[in-house]
N, C-alpha and C positions, 0 to 999 in steps of 0.2 A: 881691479874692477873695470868692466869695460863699462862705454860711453852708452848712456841711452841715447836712443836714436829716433828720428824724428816716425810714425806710421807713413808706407805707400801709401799714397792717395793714389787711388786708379781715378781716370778720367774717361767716363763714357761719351761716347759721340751721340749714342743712339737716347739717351737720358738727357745731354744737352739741346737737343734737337726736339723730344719731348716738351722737355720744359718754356721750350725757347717759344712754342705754338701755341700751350696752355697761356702761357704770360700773352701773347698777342690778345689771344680771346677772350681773354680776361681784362684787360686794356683800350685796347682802338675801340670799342661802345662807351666807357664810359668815360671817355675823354671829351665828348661833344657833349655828354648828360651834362656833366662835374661844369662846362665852358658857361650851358646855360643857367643852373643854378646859379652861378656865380653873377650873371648878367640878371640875372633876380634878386638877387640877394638874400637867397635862399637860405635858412638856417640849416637847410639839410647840406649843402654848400661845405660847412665845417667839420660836419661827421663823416662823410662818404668818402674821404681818403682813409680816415682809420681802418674803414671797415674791408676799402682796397687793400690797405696794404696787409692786412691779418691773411688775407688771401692769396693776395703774393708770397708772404713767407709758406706755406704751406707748398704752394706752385714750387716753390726755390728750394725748398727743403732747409729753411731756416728755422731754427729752436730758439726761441728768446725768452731771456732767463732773466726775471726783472729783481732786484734785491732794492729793499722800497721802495716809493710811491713819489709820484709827482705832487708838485707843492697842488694844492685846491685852486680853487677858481681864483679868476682877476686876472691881470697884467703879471706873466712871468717871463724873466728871460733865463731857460736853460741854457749853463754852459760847460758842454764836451769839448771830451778830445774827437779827434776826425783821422780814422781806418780805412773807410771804404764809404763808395755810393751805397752800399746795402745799409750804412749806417742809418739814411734817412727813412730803408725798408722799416727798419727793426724799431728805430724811435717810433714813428708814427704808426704801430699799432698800438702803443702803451699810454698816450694822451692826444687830441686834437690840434697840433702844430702845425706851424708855419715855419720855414728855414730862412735866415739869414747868407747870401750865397754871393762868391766873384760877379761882378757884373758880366763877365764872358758867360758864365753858363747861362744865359737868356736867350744867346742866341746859339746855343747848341740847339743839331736838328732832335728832333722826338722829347729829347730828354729836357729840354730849354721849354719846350712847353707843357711836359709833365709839371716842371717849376713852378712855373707859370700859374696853372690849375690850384695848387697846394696855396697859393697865394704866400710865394717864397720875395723877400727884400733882396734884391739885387743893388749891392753896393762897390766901389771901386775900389783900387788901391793905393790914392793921391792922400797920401796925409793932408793935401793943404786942403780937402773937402772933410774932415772930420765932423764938423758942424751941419753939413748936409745930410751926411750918414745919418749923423744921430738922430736927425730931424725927421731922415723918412724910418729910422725903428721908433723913436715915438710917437708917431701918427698911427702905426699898426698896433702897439701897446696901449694907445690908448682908445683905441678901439675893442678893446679890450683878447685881443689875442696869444699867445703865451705862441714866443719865439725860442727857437734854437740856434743859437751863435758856437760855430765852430772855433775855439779860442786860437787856436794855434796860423788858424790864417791861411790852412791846406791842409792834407792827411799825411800821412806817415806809417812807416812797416808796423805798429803796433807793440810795438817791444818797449821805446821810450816817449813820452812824449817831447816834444819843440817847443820852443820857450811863447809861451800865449803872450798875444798883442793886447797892452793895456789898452790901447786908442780905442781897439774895438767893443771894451766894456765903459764908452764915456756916456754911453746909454743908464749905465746904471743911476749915475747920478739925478737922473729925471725923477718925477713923480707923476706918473699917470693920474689926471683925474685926482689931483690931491691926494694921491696915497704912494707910500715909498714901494717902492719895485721890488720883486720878488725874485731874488738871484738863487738860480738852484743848480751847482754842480752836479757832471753828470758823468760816469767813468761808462766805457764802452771798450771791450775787451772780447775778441773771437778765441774759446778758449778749448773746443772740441770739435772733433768730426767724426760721424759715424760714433763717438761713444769714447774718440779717443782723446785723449790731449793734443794740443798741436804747439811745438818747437816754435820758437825764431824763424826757421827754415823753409817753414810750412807756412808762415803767417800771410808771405806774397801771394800764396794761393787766392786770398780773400782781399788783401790789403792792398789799397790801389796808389799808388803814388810815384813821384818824380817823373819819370819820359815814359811809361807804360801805358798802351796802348788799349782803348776802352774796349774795341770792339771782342780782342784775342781774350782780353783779361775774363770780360762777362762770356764768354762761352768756355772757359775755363771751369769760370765758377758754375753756371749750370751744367757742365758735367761731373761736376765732384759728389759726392755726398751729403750729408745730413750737418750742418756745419753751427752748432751753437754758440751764440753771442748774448753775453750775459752782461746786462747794463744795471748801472748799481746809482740809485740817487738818492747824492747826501743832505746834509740840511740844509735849508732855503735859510737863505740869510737877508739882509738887506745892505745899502750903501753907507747907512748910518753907521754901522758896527763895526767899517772900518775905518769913516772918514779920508781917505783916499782911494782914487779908481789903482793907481801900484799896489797897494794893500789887498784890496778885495781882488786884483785881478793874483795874485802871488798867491792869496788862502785858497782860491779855486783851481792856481796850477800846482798848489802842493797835494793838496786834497784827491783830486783824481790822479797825479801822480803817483801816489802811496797805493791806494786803492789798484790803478791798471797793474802795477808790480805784483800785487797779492794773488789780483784773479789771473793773471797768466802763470802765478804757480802755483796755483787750485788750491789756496789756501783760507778761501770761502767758501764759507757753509752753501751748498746749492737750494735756490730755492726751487718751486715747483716752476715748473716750465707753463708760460702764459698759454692758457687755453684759448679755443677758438673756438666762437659763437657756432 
């Protein structure tokens, strides 16, 4: 029997180059709107990234393929695995987020103040500031926000996940506002392009990580094709259920670990692809 083999992906110049003009102009206006809201404290402030980014994936030729529902309102902290920067494309058309992110990407040019805008927590790598970390994701949850913490601490080719950093879920333990926190796993899996499946092989097309270089990678990706990314969110638990952050931070790495294995071999039911307003 021979090997199945990964599809050519062709890569247009003339399609990344398109894309690459639509996203500006879709972008540089409402970067100064989004600045001011904010400097308002505008409740339109919260929703007008959603509704950017449903835009963006459209621009980008992203298909996002949601398999349940974020937990409801209040203090939540989603926690993924991490593939790619499109990641935050694709989360934040499905609920009103905020990102947990390396303190370096702040001062990345464009993209450090896209951050910025989403009203993203920039935290460090110093275990010995644990305590501060926590202290600035609690002040954003209890303001009543619903965060996303990349567990693994960086992304990775999408194939396995990296062992998730318990330090970074010592946030669970808190209780916003007297109520226990809302921890909701969240698998994020790029699993077709143009209609096809996509290999191991094929995953770097999308997946950004180790020494790879931002600028080559995203005009990669806006020359490829139709590229679906199917996010799957399991049940919202709390910190109670496991009595320790090893505990709950292990039921959240096995949990999307099972899950990423499944949807990269299509062996979930697909659900209808997130329409756009």
């Amino acid at each position: 029997m021979s090997a199945v083999r990964d599809p050519v992906v062709p890569i247009s110049r003339p399609r990344a180059a398109a894309r690459l003009l639509r996203y500006a102009v879709a972008t540089l206006p409402l970067m100064p709107l989004q600045a001011l809201l904010l400097a308002l404290g505008a409740s339109l402030a919260r929703r007008l990234p959603r509704w950017y980014h449903r835009r963006c994936c459209a621009i980008l030729g992203l298909e996002v393929v949601a398999h349940g529902a974020p937990a409801g309102t209040g203090p939540t902290l989603f926690v993924a695995n991490h593939v790619s920067y499109l990641d935050i494309v694709a989360l934040s058309t499905l609920a009103d987020l905020s990102f947990v992110a390396k303190r370096e990407v702040a001062s990345w040019p464009f993209f450090g103040w896209l951050a910025r805008l989403q009203r993203t927590v920039f935290v460090g790598r110093d275990r010995r500031r644990v305590d501060d970390e926590r202290d600035s994701l609690a002040t954003a949850l209890a303001d009543g926000r619903a965060l996303v913490l990349f567990a693994e601490g960086t992304s990775h080719d999408g194939t396995r996940l990296k062992p998730f950093k318990s330090s970074l879920l010592a946030v669970a333990e808190l209780a916003p506002e007297g109520r226990p926190l809302t921890v909701q796993p969240v698998t994020i899996a790029y699993t077709r392009v143009d209609g096809m499946p996509i290999g191991r092989h094929l995953r770097p097309f999308y997946a950004w990580f180790g020494d790879m270089e931002l600028a080559s990678h995203l005009w990669r990706v806006l020359g490829i094709g139709r590229v679906t990314i199917e996010i799957e969110f399991h049940e919202p638990v709390t910190f109670a259920r496991f009595g320790s952050r090893k505990a709950l931070t292990r039921y959240c790495e096995e949990t999307i670990g099972h899950a990423l294995a499944a949807l990269n071999a299509g062996r979930r039911h697909a659900a209808a692809p997130l329409g756009l307003p």
